[in-house]
Every structure is written in C-alpha cells, then in structure tokens.
C-alpha positions in Angstrom: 4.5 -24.6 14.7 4.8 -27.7 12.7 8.1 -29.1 14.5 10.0 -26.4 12.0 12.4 -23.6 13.9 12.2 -20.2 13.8 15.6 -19.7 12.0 14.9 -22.0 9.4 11.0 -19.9 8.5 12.9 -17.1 8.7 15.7 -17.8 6.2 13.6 -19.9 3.5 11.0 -16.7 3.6 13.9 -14.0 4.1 11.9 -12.2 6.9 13.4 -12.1 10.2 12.9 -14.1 13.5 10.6 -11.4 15.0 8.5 -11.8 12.5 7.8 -15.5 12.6 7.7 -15.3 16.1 4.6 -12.4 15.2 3.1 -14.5 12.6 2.9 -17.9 14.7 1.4 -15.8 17.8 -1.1 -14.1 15.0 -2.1 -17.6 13.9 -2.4 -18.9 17.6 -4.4 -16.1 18.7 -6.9 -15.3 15.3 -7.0 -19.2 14.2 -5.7 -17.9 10.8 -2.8 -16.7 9.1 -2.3 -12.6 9.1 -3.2 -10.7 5.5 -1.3 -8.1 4.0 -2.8 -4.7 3.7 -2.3 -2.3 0.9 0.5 -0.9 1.0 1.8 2.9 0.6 0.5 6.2 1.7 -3.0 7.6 1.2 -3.6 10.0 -1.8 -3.2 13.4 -1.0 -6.4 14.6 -2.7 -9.3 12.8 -4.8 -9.6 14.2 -7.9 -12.7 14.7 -10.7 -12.5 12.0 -13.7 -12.5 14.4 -16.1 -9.5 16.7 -14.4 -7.5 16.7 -17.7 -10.9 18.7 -19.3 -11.3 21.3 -17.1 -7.3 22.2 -16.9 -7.4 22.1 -20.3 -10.4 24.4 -20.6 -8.9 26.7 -17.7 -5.6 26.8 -19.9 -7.6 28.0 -23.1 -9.5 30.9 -21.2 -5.4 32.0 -19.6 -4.2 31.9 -23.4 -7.4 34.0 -24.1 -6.8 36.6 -21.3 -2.9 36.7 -21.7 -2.9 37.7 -25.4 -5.3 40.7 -24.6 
C-alpha cells in the first residue's frame, strides 16, 4: 500500500510483518483502517456506588455482635 514494504511498516511501527500484512487486508476489505478495542479482561462483578457504606455499616454491626 503506498509503494512502502512490509518490512519497513513493520520496523518504523515495531509490530511484526503479520500484522501489516492483517492491517493492509483490513483496510482493503473494510475501506478503513482497523480500531483498537479496549483492552483487558472484563470485571469480575459490578459493584453498588456506595459499596464502601454498606461494608462499613456491616463492619460496625460485627464489632457490635463480637464484643457481646
């Protein structure tokens, strides 16, 4: 694409051939250039706002029933 080598995208870019070779057959294909997606795994749980409140009021009952 553009008269320039695979080895020479891959080096200035530091990604490998393979992935130029992906990215020019992305851009051939869709008409325009791949985005990245967000990267990283998927929370394990969604959690309240006010979490921190209700541990902390869950905490002050245990202290409550433990000194009993």
């Amino acid at each position: 694409m553009h008269g320039l080598s695979t080895a020479f995208v891959a080096k200035e870019f530091k990604i490998s051939h393979r992935r130029v070779q992906e990215v020019v057959q992305y851009t051939r294909k869709k008409g325009c250039v791949p985005t990245l997606q967000k990267g990283g795994r998927h929370p394990y749980a969604q959690y309240p706002k006010d979490i921190w409140k209700i541990v902390a009021k869950a905490a002050k009952r245990l202290m409550h029933v433990q000194h009993r």
